[in-house]
Structure formats: C-alpha cells, structure tokens
PLY file of the C-alpha trace (Angstrom):
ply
format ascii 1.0
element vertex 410
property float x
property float y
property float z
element edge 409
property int vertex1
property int vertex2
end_header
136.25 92.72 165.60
134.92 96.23 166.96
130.89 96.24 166.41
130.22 98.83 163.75
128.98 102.33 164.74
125.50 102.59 164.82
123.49 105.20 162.60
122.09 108.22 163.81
118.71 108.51 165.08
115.74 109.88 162.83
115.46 113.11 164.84
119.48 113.41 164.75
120.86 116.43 162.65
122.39 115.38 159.75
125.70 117.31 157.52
122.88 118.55 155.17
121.52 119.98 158.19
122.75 123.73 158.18
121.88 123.79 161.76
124.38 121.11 163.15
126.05 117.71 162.07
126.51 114.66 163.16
130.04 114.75 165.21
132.82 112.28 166.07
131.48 112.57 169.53
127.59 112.24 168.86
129.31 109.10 166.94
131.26 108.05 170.04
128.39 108.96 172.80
126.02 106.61 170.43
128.83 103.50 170.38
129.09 103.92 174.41
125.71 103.87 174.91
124.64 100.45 172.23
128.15 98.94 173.09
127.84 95.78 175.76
129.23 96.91 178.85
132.50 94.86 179.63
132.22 92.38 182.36
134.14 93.31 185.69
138.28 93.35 185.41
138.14 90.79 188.49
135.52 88.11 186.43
137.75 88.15 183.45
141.08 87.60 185.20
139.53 84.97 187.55
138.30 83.27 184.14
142.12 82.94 183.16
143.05 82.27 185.98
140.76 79.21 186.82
141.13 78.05 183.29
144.95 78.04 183.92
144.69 76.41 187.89
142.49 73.74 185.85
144.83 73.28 183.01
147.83 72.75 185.33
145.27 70.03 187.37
144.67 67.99 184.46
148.25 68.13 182.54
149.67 67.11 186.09
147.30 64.17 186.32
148.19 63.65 182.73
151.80 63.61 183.60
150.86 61.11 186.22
149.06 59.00 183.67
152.04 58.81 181.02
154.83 58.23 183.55
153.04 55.20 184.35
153.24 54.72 180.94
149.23 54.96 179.72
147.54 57.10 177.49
143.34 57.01 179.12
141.67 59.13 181.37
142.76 60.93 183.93
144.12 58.76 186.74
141.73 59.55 189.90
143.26 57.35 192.18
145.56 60.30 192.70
143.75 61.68 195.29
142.98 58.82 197.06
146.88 58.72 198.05
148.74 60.14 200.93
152.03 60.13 202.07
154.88 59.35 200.24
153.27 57.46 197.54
151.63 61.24 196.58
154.41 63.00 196.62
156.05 60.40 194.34
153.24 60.69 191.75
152.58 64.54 192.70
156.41 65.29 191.45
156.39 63.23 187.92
153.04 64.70 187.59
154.50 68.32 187.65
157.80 67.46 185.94
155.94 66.70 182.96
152.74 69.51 183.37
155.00 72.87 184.74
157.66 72.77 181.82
154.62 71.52 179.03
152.27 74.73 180.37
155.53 77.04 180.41
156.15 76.41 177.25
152.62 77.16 175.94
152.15 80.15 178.40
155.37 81.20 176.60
153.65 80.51 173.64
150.68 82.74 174.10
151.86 85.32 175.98
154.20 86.21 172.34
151.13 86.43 170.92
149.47 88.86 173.44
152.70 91.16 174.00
153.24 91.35 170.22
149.55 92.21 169.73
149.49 95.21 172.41
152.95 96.39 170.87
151.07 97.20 167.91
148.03 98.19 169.66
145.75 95.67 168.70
143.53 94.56 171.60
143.53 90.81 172.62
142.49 88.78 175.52
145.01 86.83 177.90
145.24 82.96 176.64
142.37 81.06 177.50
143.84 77.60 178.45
141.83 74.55 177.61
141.38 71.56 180.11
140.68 67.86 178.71
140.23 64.75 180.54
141.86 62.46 178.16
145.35 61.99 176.97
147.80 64.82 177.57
145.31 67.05 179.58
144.79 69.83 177.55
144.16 70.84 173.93
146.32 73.81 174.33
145.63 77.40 174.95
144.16 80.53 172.74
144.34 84.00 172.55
141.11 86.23 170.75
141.93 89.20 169.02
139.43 92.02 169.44
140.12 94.13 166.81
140.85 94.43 163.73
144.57 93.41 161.87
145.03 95.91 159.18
148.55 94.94 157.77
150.25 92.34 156.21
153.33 93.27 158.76
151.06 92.99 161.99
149.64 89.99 160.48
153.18 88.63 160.44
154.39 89.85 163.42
151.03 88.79 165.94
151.67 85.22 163.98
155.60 84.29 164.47
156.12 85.72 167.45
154.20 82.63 169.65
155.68 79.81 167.75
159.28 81.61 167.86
158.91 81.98 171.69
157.78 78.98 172.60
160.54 77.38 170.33
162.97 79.41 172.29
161.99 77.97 175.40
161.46 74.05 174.07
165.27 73.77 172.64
166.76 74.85 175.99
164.16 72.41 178.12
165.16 69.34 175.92
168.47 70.13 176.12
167.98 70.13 179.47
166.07 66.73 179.82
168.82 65.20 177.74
171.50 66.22 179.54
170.05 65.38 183.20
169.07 61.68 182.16
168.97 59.27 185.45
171.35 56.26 185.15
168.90 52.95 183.72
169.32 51.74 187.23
168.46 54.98 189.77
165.47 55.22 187.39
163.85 53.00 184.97
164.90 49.78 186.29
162.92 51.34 189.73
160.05 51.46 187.41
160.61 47.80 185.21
162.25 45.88 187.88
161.90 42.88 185.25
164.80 44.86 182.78
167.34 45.00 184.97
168.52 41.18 184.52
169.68 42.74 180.64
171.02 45.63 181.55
171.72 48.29 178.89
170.46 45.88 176.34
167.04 45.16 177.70
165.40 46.42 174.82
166.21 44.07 172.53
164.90 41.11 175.18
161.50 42.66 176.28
160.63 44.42 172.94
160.56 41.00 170.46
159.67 42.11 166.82
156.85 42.93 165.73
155.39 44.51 169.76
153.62 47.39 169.73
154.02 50.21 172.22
153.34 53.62 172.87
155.46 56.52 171.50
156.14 59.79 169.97
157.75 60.48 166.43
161.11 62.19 166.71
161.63 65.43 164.72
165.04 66.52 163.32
165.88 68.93 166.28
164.89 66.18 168.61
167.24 64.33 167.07
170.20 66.18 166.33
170.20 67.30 170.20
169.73 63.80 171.51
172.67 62.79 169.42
174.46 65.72 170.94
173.86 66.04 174.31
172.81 62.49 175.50
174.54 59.91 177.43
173.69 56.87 175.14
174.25 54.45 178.26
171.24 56.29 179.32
168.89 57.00 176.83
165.55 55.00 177.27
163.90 53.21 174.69
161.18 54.91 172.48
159.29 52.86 174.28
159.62 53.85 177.58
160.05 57.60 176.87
156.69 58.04 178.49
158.47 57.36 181.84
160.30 60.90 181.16
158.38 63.82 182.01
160.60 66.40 181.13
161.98 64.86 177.59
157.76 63.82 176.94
157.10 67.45 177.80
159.76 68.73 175.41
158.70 66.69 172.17
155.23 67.55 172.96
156.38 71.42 172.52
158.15 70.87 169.86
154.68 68.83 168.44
152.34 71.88 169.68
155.23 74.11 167.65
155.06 72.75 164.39
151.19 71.97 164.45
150.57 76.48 165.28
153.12 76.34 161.76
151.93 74.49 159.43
151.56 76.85 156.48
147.56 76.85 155.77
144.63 78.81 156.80
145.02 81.79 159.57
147.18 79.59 161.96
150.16 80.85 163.15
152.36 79.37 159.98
149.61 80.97 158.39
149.81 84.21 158.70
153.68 84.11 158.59
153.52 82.77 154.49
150.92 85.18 154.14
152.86 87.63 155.40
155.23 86.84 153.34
153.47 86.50 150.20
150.40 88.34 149.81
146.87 87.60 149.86
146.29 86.07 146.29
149.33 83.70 146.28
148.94 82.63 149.82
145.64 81.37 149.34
146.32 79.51 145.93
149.37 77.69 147.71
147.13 77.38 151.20
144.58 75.60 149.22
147.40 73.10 146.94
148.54 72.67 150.63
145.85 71.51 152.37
144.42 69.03 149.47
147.89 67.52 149.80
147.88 67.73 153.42
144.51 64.92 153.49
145.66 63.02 150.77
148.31 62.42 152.97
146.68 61.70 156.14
143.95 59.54 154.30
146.65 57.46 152.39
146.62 53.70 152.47
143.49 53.81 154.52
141.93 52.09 151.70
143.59 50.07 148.73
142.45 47.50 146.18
143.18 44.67 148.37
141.05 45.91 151.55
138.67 44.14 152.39
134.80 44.10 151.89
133.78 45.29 155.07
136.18 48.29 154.93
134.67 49.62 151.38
130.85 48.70 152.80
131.28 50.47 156.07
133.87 52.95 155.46
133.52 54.22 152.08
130.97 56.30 152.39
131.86 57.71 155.51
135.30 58.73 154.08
133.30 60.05 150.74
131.38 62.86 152.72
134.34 63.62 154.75
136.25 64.33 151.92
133.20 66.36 150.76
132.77 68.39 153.63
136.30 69.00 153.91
136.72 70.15 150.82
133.54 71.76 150.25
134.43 75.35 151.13
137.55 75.31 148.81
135.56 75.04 146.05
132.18 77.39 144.18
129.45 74.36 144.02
128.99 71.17 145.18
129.89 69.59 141.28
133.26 70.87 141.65
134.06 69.66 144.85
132.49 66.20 144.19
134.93 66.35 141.41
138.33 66.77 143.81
137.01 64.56 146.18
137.05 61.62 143.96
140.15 62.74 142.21
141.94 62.71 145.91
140.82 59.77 146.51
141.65 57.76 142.92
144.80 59.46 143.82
145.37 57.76 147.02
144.10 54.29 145.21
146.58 55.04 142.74
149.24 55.42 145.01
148.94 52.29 146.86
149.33 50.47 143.70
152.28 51.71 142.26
153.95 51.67 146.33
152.16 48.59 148.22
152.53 49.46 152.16
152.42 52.96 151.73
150.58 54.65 154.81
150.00 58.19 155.77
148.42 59.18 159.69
144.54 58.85 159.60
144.94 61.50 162.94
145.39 63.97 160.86
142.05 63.89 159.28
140.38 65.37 162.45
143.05 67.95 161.97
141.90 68.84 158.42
138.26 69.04 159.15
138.91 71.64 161.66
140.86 73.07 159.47
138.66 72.66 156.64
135.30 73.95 158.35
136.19 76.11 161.54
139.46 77.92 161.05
139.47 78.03 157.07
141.86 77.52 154.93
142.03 81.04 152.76
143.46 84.02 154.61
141.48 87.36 155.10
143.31 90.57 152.60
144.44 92.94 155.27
143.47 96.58 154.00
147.33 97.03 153.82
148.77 94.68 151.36
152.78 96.71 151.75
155.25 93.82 151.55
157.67 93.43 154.20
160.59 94.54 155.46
163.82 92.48 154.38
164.62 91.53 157.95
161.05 89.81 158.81
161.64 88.12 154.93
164.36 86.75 156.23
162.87 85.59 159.83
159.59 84.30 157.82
161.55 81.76 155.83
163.82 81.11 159.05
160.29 80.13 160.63
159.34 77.92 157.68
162.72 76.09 158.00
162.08 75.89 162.19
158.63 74.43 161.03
160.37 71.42 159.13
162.61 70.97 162.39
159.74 70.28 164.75
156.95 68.73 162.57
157.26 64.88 161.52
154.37 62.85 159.44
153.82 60.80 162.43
153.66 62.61 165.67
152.31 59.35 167.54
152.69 55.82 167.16
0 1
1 2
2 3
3 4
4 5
5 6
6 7
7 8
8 9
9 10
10 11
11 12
12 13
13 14
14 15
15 16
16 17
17 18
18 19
19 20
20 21
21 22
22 23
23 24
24 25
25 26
26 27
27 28
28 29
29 30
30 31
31 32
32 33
33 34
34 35
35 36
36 37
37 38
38 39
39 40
40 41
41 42
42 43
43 44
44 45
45 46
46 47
47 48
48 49
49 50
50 51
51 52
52 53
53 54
54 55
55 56
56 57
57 58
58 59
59 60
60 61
61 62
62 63
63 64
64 65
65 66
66 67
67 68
68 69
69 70
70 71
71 72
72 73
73 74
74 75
75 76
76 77
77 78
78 79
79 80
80 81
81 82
82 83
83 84
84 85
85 86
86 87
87 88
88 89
89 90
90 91
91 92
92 93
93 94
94 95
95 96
96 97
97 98
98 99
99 100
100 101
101 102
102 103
103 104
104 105
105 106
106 107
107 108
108 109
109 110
110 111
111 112
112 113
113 114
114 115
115 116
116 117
117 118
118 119
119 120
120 121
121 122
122 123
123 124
124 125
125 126
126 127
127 128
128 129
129 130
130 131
131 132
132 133
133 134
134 135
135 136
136 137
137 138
138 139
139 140
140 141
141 142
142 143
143 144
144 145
145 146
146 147
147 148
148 149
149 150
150 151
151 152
152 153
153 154
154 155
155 156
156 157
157 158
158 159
159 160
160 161
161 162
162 163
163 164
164 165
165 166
166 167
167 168
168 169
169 170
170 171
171 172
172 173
173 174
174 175
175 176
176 177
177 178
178 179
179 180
180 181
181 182
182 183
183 184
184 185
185 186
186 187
187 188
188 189
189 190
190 191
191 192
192 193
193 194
194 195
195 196
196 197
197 198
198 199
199 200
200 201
201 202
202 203
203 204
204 205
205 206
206 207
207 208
208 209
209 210
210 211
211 212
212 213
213 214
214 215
215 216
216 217
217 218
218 219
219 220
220 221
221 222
222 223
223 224
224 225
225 226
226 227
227 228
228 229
229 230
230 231
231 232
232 233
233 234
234 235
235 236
236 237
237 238
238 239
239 240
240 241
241 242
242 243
243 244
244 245
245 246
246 247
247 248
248 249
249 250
250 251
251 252
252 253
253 254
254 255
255 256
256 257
257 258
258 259
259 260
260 261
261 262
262 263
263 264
264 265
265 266
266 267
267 268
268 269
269 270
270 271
271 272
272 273
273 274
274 275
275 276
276 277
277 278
278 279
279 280
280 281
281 282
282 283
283 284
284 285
285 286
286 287
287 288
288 289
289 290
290 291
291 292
292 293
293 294
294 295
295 296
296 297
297 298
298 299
299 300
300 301
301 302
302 303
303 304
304 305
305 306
306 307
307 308
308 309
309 310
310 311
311 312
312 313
313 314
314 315
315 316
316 317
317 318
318 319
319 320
320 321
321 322
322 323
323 324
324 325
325 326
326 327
327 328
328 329
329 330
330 331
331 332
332 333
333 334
334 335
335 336
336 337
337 338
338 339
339 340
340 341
341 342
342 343
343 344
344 345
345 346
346 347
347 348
348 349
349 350
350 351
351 352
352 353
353 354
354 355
355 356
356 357
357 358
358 359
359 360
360 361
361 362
362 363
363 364
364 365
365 366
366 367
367 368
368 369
369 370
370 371
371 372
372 373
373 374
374 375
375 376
376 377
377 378
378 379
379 380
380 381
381 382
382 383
383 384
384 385
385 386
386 387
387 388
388 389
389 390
390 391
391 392
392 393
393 394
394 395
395 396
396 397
397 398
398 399
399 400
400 401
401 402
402 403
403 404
404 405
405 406
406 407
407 408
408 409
C-alpha cells in the first residue's frame, strides 16, 4: 500500500492561516522528499530475472529428478555429466521445467497485465526456487497500491488462474496426444517390463505396492479418455517418467490450489467479488473449518494406538488452536471449535471406519490460517458486478472443481 502523506511541519502555514495553505503540491513535495527512493530499474529487473534463471535451474533438475522417477533433492550428479548422457538428462529436464514455468509465467503475468489495465501498480512475479521436490514453490506478484473495488478485486484475481488454465488444457492435450509407443520409451527406461508387454502393470505392480503418483482431476481425465492412445498410456505409476503430462497435472494442481474459495487467494477474491464483503467472509470462514476437518480426518480414531494419542495429540490440539485462533474473538471460543472439529473427525471415523482425508493439507491451512488470512479486506467500493463477470465468476468456480481433487499426491 502507498505510505500515508506525512503532516505538515510546525512552521508550515496551515488553511486557518489567511496568509497561505497547505497545497496539493506542498503535500506532494513533502511525500517526495520522506518517500524511500526506489532502487535502480536495472537492480529490480536483474532480481526477476535471476529469480527466474534460478527457478528454471532447479525445476529442470527437478524434471531430471522425477523422470528418473524420485521425489528428493535435487539430483547434483547432473553436472558431473558430459556428453550424451547430459544432453539425455538436460532434455527431460526441460521438457518437464519450460512448459511447468510457462504455465506459471502465464499465470502471473494475468495478474500483472490485469493490474496495470486498471492502473494499480504491481511488481513483475517474483519466482521462488526450492531444492526439494518439484523445484519451486511457485511464483508471486505484490501489489503496491491500493484495490478499491469489488470489480478490480475480481478482475486482478481470475485473470491468473484463467490464463494459466488456458495454457494447461492445450499442453495436456498436447502430452496426450504425442505419447511415445511403451517400447521407443518406457521399456528404454524399465527394460525388465518389456517381457509383459502392454500388460506389465498388472505383473510388476502386485497388490497392495506402493508408488509414487499424482491424483487425476476431472479435466485430466475427460482429456486422457479423449485424446489418448490407450496402447500407450503409462501406468499411474510411471507417469513420473513423462515430463510434459507431469508438467500438465502439476498446472492444473498449481490452478486449483490459487482457487480454492477462502481468504485473499485468487478463488478468493473471485467469490468475494462475487458476493460482497459480509457473506464472503461468513462462507470463507464455514469453508476453511471444513477445509481442516478434512485434511485432519482419520488421522486419529478410537482404535489408534497409544503412542499416536501420547505423542500426537497434543501437537494436533495447538495446531488446531493456532489455526483457528484468528477466526474467532478469544481464546475460549476457539478452544471451543477446536475440540468440536476434532470430536467431529472422531465421530466420523466411527460411523465410516477407513475414512481418510490428506494430512498435506494441514500445512496448507496454517498458512492459510496465520499468513494469508482467511477474511477478505471491504474494498471502499462495495458496487456489485457486472452480469458478464457474474457469469465468468461462477464459470471459474466450476473450472476450480475441474482441476482440484482431495488427493493431489499419493
């Protein structure tokens, strides 16, 4: 947000003054002169830009990593390679890291482009580099001033999500319709399948083994169904050794989280948008106390053992207090839904043995619950919307169900 103006000095004529007043540009020439200088154009583009070179580093070494069909740290050996064995790593690496970052550039850059249409100052994305898993956490964008309508709320909000949507449909459909034949590809990789042929699954995966793999929403679905060869559709399993298809369900898992339909994240802003401060944040808040119960669900039940109540109930008792805590007026009150979430849960289990929700999403919810909020800020113009972005709000909602699934990882 802009830093407030500041006040005029003592010795600074005032309106009661009949001798001057205090002017818009006394006002302005005092903001220049207390405002922090900005930092050199060429510092803050090199900062993208090295965040971005970084980015595409890590997600390619991630892309490395998965192909191989891991989930660790970064594999390091890379660079110890030359030859052809680095240009074979080098080019799954990318396959998976350039489409993955397009898509979230894509992302971001609906954001920024939407935000300077309506003349609201923002940075470029910030991209974020990590050293585990898939290589990044993402990418960001910081508004710099301030929003003051429901519509630009909306508008700064859909229009990542809807672009980077627009650019993960085509990109699966394009991994799914470009699938190498089990023998040209994965049978290169598993040497060991090719004695089963088409049917190796059902040799090398007995029941009950455990591997690696992502959940598959209903657009995932529906376009696998329509556009892929069967005869050469890997396993679950072995969808890590895919780049393009793993970088396509990640979008469409980077999609739905931005639109979930709490706090000021993308889906956010869109409901708010579309409903107004007061009932947006009394449907945020019903939304997010269902959103842990279900991620905590089936952690514990009646018939867990000792050790889990003696070393993991009270753990999971202050979670649920400090992720709740801001919800509520006093510490009483949330004490009180705490314990009612979790007798809830308890319940549950008894009347549906086996029932599990995804304890992943509990790091989720505390961010949610103590960094990004869950309540939405009133803008100072609460005007509804337009018919047309009504209509594209709910369209977004019904996108949102189409990419997210309970159970993004397995």
């Amino acid at each position: 947000m802009p830093s407030p103006l500041p006040l005029p000095d003592a010795e600074a004529p005032t309106a009661a003054d009949d001798s001057a007043s205090y002017t818009l540009a006394d006002a302005h020439e005092a903001f220049v002169r207390y405002e922090q200088p900005e930092p050199p154009r060429w510092r803050v583009y090199g900062l993208h830009l090295l965040l971005f070179l970084v980015t595409l580093v890590t997600t390619t070494l991630a892309g490395i990593m998965l192909t191989r069909g891991g989930l660790d740290f970064l594999p390091l050996d890379v660079f110890g390679l030359r030859g052809e064995a680095l240009r074979t790593e080098l080019s799954r690496g990318l396959w998976f890291s350039v489409p993955f970052l397009g898509v979230l550039t894509v992302h971001e850059f609906g954001h920024y482009f939407t935000a300077r249409y309506n003349r609201v100052r923002t940075t470029l994305p910030y991209f974020i580099p990590f050293v585990l898993g898939i290589g990044t956490f993402g990418a960001v964008i910081r508004i710099k001033d301030r929003i003051f309508s429901r519509r630009e709320y909306f508008d700064i909000g859909l229009a990542g999500p809807l672009a980077g949507f627009v650019v993960a449909v085509p990109l699966l459909m394009y991994g799914f319709t470009h699938l190498p034949p089990l023998a040209d590809y994965l049978f290169q990789i598993h040497p060991e399948y090719q004695q089963f042929g088409a049917d190796y699954a059902r040799h090398v995966y007995p029941p009950g083994a455990q591997g690696i793999t992502f959940g598959k929403p209903l657009i995932y679905q529906w376009l696998e169904t329509w556009l892929a060869d069967p005869a050469r559709l890997p396993h679950p399993y072995e969808l890590l050794h895919y780049p393009v298809l793993l970088a396509g369900v990640l979008s469409l898992f980077f999609t739905a989280l931005n639109l979930l339909p709490i706090g000021q994240l993308d889906g956010g802003h869109i409901l708010y948008g579309l409903l107004g401060y007061r009932r947006f944040n009394r449907l945020s808040t019903v939304l997010f106390i269902g959103f842990i119960f279900y991620a905590g669900l089936g952690i514990f039940s009646l018939h867990s053992d000792r050790d889990t109540w003696l070393y993991g109930g009270v753990p999971y008792a202050l979670y649920l207090f400090v992720v709740f805590r801001k919800l509520l007026p006093t510490p009483a009150r949330t004490v009180l839904l705490a314990a009612a979430v979790w007798f809830g849960q308890l319940a549950l289990t008894v009347a549906l043995p086996g029932v599990l929700g995804n304890p992943g999403w509990l790091v989720f919810g505390l961010l949610l619950g103590r960094l990004t909020g869950v309540h939405h800020p009133p803008a100072p113009d609460e005007s509804p919307l337009s018919p047309g972005r009504k209509v594209l709000g709910w369209l977004m909602l019904a996108i949102f169900a189409l990419c997210f699934t309970p159970a993004p990882f397995h």
